[in-house]
Backbone as CSV, one residue per row, in Angstrom:
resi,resn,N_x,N_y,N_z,CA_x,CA_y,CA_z,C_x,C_y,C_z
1,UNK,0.857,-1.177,0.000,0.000,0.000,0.000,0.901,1.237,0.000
2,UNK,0.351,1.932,-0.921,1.069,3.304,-0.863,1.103,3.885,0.067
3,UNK,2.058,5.370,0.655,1.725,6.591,1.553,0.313,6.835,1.438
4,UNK,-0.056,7.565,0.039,-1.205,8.077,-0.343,-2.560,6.988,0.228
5,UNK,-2.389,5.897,-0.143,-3.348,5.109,0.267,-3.294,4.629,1.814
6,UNK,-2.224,4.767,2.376,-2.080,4.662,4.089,-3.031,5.885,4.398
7,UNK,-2.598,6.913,3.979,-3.054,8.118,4.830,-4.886,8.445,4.710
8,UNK,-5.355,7.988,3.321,-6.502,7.858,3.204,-7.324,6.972,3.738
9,UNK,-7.094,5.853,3.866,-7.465,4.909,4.892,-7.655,5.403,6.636
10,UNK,-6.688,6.197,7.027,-6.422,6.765,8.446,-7.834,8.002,8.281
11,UNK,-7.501,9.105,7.480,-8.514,9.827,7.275,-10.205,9.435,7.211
12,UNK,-10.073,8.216,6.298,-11.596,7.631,6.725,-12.135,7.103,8.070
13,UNK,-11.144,6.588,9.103,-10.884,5.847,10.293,-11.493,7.602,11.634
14,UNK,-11.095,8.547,11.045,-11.366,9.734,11.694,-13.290,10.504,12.182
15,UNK,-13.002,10.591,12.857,-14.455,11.877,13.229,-14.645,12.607,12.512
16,UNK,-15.827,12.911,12.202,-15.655,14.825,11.462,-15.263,15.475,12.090
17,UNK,-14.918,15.373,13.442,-14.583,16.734,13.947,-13.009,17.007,13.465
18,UNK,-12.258,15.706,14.008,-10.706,15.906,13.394,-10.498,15.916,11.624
19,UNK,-11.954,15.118,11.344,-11.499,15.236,9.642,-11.277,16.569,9.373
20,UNK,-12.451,17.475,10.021,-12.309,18.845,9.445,-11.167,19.579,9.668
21,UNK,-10.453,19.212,10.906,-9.650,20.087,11.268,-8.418,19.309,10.607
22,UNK,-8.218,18.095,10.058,-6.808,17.834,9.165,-7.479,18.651,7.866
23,UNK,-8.738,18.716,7.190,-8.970,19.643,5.900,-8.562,20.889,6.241
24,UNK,-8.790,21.911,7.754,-8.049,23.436,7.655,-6.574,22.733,7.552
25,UNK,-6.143,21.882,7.697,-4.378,22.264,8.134,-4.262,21.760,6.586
26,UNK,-4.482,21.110,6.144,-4.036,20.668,4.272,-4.581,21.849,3.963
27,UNK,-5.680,22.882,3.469,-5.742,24.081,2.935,-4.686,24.786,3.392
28,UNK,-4.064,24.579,4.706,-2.864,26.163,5.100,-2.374,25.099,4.345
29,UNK,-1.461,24.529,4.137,-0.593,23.693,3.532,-0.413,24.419,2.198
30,UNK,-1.388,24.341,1.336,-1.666,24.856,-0.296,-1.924,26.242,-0.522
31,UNK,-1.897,27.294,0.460,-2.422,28.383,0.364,-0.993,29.150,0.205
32,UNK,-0.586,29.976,-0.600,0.624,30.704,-0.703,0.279,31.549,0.250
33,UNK,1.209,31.924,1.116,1.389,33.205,2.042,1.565,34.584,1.341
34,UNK,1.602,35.281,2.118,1.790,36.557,1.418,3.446,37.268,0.988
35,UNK,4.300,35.998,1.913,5.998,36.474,2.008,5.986,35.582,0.547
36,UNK,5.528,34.593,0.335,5.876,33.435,-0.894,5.407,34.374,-2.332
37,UNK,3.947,34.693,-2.228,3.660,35.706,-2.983,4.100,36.688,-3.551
38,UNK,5.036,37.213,-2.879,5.665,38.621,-3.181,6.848,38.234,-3.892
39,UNK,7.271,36.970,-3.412,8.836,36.597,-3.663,8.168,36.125,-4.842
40,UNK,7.564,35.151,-5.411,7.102,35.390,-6.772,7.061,36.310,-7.607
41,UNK,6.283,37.334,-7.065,5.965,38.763,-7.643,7.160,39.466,-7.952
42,UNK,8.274,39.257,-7.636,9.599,40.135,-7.948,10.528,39.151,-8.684
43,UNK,9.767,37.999,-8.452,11.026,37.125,-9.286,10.372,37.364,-11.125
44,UNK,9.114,37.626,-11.423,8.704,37.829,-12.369,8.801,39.356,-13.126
45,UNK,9.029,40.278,-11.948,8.811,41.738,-12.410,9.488,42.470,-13.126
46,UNK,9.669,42.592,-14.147,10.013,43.096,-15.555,10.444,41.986,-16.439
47,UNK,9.785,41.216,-16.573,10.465,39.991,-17.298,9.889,40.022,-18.984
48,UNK,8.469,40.636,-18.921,8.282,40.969,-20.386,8.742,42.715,-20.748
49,UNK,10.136,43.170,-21.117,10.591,44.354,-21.400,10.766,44.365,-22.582
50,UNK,11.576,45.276,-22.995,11.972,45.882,-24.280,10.561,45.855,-25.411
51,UNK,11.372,45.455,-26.624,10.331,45.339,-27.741,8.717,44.322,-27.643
52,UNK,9.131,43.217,-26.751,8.032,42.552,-26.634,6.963,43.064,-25.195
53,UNK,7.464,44.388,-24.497,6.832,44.616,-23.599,6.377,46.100,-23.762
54,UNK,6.559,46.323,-24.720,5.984,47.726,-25.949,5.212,47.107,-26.500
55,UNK,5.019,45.734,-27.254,4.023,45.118,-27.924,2.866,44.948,-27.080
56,UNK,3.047,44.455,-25.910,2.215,43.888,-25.056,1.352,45.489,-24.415
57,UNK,2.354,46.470,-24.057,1.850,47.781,-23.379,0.932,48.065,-24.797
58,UNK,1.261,48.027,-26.244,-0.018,48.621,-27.223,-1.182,47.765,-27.135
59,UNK,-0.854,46.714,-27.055,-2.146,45.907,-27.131,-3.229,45.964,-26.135
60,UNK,-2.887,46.212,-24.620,-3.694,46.465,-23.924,-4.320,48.061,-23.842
61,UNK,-3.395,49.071,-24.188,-4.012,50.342,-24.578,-5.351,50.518,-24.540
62,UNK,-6.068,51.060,-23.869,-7.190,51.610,-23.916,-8.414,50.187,-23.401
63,UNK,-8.041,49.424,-22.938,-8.375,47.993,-22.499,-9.331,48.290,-21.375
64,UNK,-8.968,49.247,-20.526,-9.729,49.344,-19.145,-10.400,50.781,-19.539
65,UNK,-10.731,51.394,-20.615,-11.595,52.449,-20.898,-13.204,51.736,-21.381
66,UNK,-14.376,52.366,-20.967,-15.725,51.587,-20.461,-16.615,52.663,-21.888
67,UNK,-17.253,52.203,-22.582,-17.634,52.918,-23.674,-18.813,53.065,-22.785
68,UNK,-19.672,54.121,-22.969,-21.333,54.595,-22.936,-22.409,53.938,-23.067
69,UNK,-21.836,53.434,-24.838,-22.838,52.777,-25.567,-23.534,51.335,-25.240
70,UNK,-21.981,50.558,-24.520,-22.427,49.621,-24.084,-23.036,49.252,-23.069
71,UNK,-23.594,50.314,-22.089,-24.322,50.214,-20.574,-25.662,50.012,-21.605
């Protein structure tokens, strides 16, 4: 038997009360923090520049402007 299949077996063997509370601790598990987040966020930040990030800045141009006509 696998890990995966040990641990699922144990989980069925459980209460709801502890099932629920191993489901909050596996969601913190998968949830990026906000320090992990950021460190992402700078490892990416300017990575589309020069000519292909002039392409990308025209194309969105005027993207978040809301016409009249269409309300």
């Amino acid at each position: 038997m696998s890990r995966l299949e040990t641990v699922v077996e144990e989980l069925k063997a459980l209460p709801p009360d502890r099932l629920e509370r191993v489901a909050e601790y596996i969601h913190g598990l998968q949830t990026v923090d906000r320090t992990e987040r950021n460190a992402i966020l700078r490892s990416t930040a300017g990575i589309l520049g020069g000519e292909r990030g002039e392409e990308f800045a025209r194309n969105i141009k005027g993207s978040d402007e809301v016409d009249g006509r269409d309300w």
